[in-house]
N, C-alpha and C positions, 0 to 999 in steps of 0.2 A: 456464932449466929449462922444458923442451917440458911442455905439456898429457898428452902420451903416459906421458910419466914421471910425470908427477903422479896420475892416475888415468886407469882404462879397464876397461869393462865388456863385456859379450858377453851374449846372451841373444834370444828372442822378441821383437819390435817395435821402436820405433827407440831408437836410444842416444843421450842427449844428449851435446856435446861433451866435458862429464867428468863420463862413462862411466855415467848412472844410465839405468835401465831404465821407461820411460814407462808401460809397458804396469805393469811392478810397482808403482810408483808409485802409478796409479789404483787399489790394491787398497789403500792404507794410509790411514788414517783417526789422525784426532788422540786424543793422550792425555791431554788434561789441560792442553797448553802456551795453550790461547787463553784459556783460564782465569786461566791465570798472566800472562799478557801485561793482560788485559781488568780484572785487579785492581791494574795498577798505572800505570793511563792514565786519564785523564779518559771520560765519561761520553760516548760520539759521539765520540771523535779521529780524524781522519782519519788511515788508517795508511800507509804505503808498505812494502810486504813484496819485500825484495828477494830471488830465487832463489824464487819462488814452490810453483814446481813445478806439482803438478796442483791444489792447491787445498788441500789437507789442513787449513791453518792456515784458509787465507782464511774459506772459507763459513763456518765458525764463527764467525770473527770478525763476519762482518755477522749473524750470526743475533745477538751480542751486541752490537748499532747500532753498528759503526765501520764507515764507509764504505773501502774498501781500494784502495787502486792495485797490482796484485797484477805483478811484473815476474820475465821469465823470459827465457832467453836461446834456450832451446826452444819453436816455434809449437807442437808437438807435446803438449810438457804444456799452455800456454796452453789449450789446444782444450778441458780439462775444467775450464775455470774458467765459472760463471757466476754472473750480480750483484755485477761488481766490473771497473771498468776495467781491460784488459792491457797494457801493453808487453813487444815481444818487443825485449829489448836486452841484451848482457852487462851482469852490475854495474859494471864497471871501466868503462866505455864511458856508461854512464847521465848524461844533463843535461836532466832537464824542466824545468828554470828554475823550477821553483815549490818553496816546505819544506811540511812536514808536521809536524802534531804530535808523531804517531811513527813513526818508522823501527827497520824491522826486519830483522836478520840473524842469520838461527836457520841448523841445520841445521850447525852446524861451520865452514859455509863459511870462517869467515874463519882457521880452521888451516890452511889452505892454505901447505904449503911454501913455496911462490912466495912469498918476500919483498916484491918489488915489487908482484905481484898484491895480497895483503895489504895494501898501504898503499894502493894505487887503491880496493882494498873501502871503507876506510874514509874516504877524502874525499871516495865517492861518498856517505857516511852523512852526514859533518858537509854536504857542500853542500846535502843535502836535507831538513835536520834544522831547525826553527824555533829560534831562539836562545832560546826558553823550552819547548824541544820536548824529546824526548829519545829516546834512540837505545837498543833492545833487543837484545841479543848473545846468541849460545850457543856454548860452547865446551866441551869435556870439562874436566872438572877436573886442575888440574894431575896430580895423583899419579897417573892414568889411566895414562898416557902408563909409569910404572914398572910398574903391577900386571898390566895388559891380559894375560890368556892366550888362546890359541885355544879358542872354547868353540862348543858345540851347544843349540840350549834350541829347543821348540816351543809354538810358540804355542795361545793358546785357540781361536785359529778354524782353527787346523790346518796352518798354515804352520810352514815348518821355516827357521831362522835359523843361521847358519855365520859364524864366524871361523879364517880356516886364515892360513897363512904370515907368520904376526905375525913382523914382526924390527925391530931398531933401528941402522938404518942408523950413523947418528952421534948423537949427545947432543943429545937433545931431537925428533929425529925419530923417528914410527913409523910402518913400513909395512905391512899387511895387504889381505888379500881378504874382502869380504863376500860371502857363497852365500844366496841367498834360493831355496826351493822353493815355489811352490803350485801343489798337484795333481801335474800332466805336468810344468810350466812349472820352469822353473831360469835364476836370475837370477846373473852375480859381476859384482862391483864393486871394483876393485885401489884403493886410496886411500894415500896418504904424507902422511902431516901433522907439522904442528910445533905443540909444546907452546907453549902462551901463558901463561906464568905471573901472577901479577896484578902483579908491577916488570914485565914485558915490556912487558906490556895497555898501561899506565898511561903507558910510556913513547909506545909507537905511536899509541894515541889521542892522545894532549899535541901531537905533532908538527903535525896539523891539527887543533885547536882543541878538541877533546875531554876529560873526564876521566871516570873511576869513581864514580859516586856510589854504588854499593851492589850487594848480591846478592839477587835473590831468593829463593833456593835455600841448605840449609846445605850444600850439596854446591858454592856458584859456581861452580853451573853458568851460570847464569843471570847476564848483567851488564845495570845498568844505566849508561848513560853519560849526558851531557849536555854542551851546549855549556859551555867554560869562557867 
């Protein structure tokens, strides 16, 4: 399954290779997740935030003393990251030969259709993860994946948010387009994912050395894993 099928974006400045909008990017700011990450880590953990992007999660995180290795497969978002080592590498490609207390992979990333892509995410997680370390996931909740309608909602600082051509290829896949507006500016982002149920999770973690220890969220949204 080509990257092309998988997602692809269009818009003002440059597009990463799947498909998010760099320039949009640098307008989003965190909600509350560095919080949720910062409550369930040790005091100083050193973090490894894979898919970084432009920083959203990062800065916060160091304003709350975790030192971050912040990695991206984009130089482009790199460039708004500061106070925090970068690597410009894909996930699936990643080997700093060093673990981390925690590793992190937010952002959905790892619904990624791509099966294989998916399992490269996640022994990029377990090779980097200290064997008393532990590894931070975000995925939609399973039910997501049935109820998701195309909806409109605008934000408080004035940006306008879109889900149009929502469909369900086959069982357990959903494909839609994201429309982001601010101001002039107009961002889409085509994405296809696949549902991770928590038997799916448990099983794909298990394969490279991973399990489920818990959710932070009553929504499991939020997983945590660790090494088995």
């Amino acid at each position: 399954m080509t990257s092309r099928r998988l997602y692809h974006g269009t818009g003002p400045g440059p597009i990463t290779p799947d498909g998010c909008a760099v320039d949009y990017y640098a307008t989003l700011t965190a909600n509350g997740e560095p919080e949720i990450i910062h409550s369930v880590i040790p005091p100083g953990a050193g973090v490894l935030e894979l898919g970084a992007g432009t920083g959203r999660i990062t800065h916060p995180l160091i304003g709350l003393g975790h030192p971050v290795v912040a990695v991206d497969e984009s130089p482009d978002m790199l460039a708004h990251i500061s106070g925090a080592e970068t690597v410009c590498s894909s996930i699936q490609d990643l080997d700093l030969g060093r673990t981390f207390e925690v590793v992190l992979l937010m952002s959905f990333v790892i619904e990624t259709a791509d099966d294989d892509l998916r399992a490269a995410f996640i022994r990029t997680c377990r090779r980097h993860v200290a064997d008393d370390g532990r590894v931070i996931l975000q995925r939609k909740p399973p039910e997501w994946y049935d109820t998701v309608e195309p909806f409109e909602r605008r934000t408080d600082d004035g940006r306008t948010v879109r889900m149009t051509g929502v469909s369900r290829p086959e069982p357990g896949l959903l494909a839609a387009t994201m429309e982001y507006t601010v101001g002039d500016r107009h961002w889409t982002h085509f994405f296809l994912s696949r549902r991770l149920d928590d038997d799916r999770l448990e099983r794909e973690l298990n394969r490279v050395g991973l399990t489920v220890y818990g959710f932070l969220d009553p929504d499991r949204e939020w997983v945590l894993a660790v090494p088995r």
